[in-house]
C-alpha positions, 0 to 999 in steps of 0.5 A: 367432858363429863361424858368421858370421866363416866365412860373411861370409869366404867371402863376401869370397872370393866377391866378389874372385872376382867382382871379378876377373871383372869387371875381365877383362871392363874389360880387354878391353872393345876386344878383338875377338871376346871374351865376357864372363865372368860369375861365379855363385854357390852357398849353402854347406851348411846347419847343420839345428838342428832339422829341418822335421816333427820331432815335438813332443808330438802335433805336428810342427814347421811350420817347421825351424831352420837356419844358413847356412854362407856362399857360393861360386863355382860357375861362370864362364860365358862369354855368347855374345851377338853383339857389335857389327860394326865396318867396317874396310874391310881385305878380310881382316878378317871378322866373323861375324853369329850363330852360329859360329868360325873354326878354326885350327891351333895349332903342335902341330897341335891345332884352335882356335876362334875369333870373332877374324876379323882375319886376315893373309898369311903369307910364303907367301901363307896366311891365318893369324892375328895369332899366325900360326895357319892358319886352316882350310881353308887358304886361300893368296892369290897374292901378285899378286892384287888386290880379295881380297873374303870372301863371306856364305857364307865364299868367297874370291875375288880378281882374279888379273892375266891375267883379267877375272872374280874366281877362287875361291881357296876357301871359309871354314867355320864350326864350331859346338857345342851348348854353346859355354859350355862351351868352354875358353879356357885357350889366351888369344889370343882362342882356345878348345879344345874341352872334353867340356862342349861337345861335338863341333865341327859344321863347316857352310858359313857361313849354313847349319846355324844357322851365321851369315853373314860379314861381310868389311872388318869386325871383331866387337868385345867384348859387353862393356858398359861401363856394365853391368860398372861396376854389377856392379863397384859392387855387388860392391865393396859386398856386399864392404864389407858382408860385411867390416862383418859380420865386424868386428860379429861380432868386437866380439860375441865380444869383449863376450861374452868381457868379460862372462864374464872374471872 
């Protein structure tokens, strides 16, 4: 009977994992570039009371005889599906339409990855980020020009006073990995770093090398769905009410087998 007080325990461990995932998701249903998280789980080791193919007389056993020992997280995984593009018509921000993140450069010098494209100018004219990270390459926009617009292909131009045709001030670059899940997002700020999981960043010109296109005066919002984390929440609030009921079934089983047994 102990068995199942451990096991439905660490399925109540389990599930307030899972709830934890699922209200982050909620809570930043309107961030802009996030990715979902989704929890997964594992069946604990097994109790083997009598092994599959054990020898009886002349025979074996069909089938064996065990116990499971609960459940646990295994992993956390971040769902890069494209969310949806919202037009802002500020020529700074950009969306990216598929693969790909933006790259800036951290105060420690360090690189980060990013689908969050609502950009800024610095002081100097630079495109940073709202936390004021330089969005790499380093791009700077004079401080008179006007009509500042954010190509498919990621080129910048601008209408500098004194001349008739757009100039290119320079051109955005898109890093990829074969396994964006793996990045990590310990940072926060919408950034990622890259991990030994995720491999090596390959840096392409948008709409190239299976890097997507961008979309300048529009935002990605989150992939979040609203609806969809609602039914996650709602199932794990019960599969959490069904393994605490559980629990109290076992306790009141002990408790009768100790009644029977007390002189």
């Amino acid at each position: 009977m102990m068995r199942a007080l451990y096991s439905a325990a660490s399925g109540m461990i389990a599930q307030q994992y899972n709830m934890d995932t699922i209200s982050n998701n909620l809570a930043n249903v309107d961030t802009t570039g996030f990715r979902r998280n989704v929890a997964r789980f594992q069946d604990l080791v097994y109790q083997q009371l009598q092994a599959p193919g054990a020898p009886v007389g002349a025979s074996v056993v069909p089938v064996g005889q065990d116990v499971g020992l609960g459940v646990r997280v295994s992993d956390s995984e971040k769902i890069f599906t494209q969310g949806s593009l919202i037009q802002t018509n500020n020529p700074l921000d950009v969306a990216i339409q598929g693969n790909g993140f933006f790259q800036v450069t951290k105060p420690d010098g360090t690189t980060a990855y990013t689908r969050d494209g609502s950009f800024k100018v610095d002081a100097n004219g630079a495109i940073v980020t709202a936390a004021g990270y330089f969005v790499q390459p380093q791009i700077t926009i004079p401080q008179n020009a006007t009509q500042v617009q954010v190509g498919p292909d990621g080129t910048v131009t601008a209408l500098i006073p004194g001349s008739t045709q757009p100039q290119l001030l320079g051109q955005l670059q898109l890093a990829n990995f074969v396994n964006p899940a793996g990045l990590s997002p310990v940072d926060g700020g919408n950034l990622y770093t890259e991990t030994a999981a995720s491999g090596a960043p390959v840096v392409s010109q948008p709409g190239l090398n299976g890097a997507g296109s961008l979309q300048g005066g529009f935002l990605e919002n989150s992939n979040v769905q609203v609806v969809q984390e609602i039914v996650n929440m709602i199932v794990a609030q019960r599969a959490f009410e069904a393994n605490s009921k559980t629990i109290s079934a076992a306790d009141q089983m002990i408790q009768t087998a100790v009644n029977m047994y007390t002189p």
